[in-house]
C-alpha positions as CSV (number, residue, x, y, z in Angstrom):
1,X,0.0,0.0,0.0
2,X,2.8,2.3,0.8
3,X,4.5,1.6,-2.7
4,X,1.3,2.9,-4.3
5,X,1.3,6.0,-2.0
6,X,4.5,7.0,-3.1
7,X,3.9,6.5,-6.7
8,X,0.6,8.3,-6.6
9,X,2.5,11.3,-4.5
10,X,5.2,11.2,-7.3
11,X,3.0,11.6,-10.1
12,X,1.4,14.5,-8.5
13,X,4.2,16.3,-7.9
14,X,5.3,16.0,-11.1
15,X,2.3,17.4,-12.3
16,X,2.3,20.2,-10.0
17,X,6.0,20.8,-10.7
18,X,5.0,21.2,-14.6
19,X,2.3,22.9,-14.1
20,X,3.9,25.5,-11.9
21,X,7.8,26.0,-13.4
22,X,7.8,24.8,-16.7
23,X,5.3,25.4,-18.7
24,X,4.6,28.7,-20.8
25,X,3.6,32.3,-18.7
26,X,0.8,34.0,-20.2
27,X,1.0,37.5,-19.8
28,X,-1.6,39.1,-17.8
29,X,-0.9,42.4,-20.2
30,X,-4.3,42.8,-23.1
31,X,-3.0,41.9,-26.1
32,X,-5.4,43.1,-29.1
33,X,-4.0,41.0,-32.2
34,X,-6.1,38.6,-31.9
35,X,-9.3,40.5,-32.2
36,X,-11.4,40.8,-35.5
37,X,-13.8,43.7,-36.7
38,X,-15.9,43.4,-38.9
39,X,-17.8,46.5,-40.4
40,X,-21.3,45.9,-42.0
41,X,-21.8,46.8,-45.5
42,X,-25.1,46.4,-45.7
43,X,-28.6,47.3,-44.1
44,X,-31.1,45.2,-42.7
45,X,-34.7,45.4,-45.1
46,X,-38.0,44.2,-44.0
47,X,-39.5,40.6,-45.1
48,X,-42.7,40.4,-45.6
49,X,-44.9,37.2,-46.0
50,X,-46.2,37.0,-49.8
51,X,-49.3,34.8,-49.5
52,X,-50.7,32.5,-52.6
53,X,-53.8,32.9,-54.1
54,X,-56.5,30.8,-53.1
55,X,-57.0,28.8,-55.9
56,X,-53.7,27.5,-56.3
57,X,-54.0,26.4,-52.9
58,X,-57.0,24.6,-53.7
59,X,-55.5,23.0,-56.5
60,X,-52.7,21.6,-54.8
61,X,-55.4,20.2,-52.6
62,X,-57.0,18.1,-55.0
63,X,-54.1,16.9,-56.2
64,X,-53.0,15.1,-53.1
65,X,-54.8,11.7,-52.4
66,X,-55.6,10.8,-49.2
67,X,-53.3,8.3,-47.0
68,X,-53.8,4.3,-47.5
69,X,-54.7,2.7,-44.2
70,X,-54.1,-0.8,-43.7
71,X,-55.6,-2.9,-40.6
72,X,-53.2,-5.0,-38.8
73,X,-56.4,-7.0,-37.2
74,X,-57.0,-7.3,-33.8
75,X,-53.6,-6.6,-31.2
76,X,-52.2,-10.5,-30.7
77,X,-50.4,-9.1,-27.4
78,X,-53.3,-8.9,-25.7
79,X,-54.9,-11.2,-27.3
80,X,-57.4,-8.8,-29.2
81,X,-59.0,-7.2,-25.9
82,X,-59.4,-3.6,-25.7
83,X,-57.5,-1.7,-23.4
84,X,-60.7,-1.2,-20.7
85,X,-61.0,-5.4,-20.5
86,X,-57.5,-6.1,-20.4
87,X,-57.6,-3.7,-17.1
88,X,-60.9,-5.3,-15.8
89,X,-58.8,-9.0,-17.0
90,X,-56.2,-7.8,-14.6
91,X,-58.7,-7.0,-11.7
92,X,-60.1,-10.4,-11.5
93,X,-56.1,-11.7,-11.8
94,X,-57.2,-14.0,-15.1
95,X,-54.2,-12.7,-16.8
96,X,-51.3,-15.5,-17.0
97,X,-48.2,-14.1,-15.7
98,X,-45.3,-15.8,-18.2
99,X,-42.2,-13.3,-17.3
100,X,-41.3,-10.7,-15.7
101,X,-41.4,-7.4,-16.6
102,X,-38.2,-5.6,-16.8
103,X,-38.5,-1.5,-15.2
């Protein structure tokens, strides 16, 4: 235990000693060469909202067709019960517990 002590104590003073004597001094004096201007050129102008007429916006709504639903049939993981009987399932414990559920 003592041989790790030391070497822990060693490295930290080594660290310490770097930190402190030999690396670089930054100079506590402002130094402005590394600071960037820019000047604008140009003036900020006003965006306004151009709206479309309303019967291109009606065409483009009969264009689009409606979304294809498909049924996937009753849910097999609960065996095809809605949600209010598989609650009411639960209440009267008729539900077969197979594994357990991970939180």
């Amino acid at each position: 235990m003592t041989t790790i002590f030391i070497v822990y104590l060693l490295y930290y003073l080594l660290n310490l000693f770097f930190d402190l004597f030999l690396s670089p001094k930054i100079s506590t004096e402002e130094n402005f060469e590394d600071e960037h201007f820019f000047a604008e050129t140009f003036s900020p102008e006003l965006i306004t909202l151009e709206e479309k007429p309303q019967e291109a916006a009606a065409d483009s709504a009969k264009e689009e067709k409606p979304a294809v639903v498909i049924s996937s049939g009753p849910v097999s993981s609960s065996g095809g019960v809605s949600l209010k009987q598989l609650f009411s399932l639960a209440k009267d414990n008729l539900i077969e517990h197979t594994r357990a559920i991970p939180y």
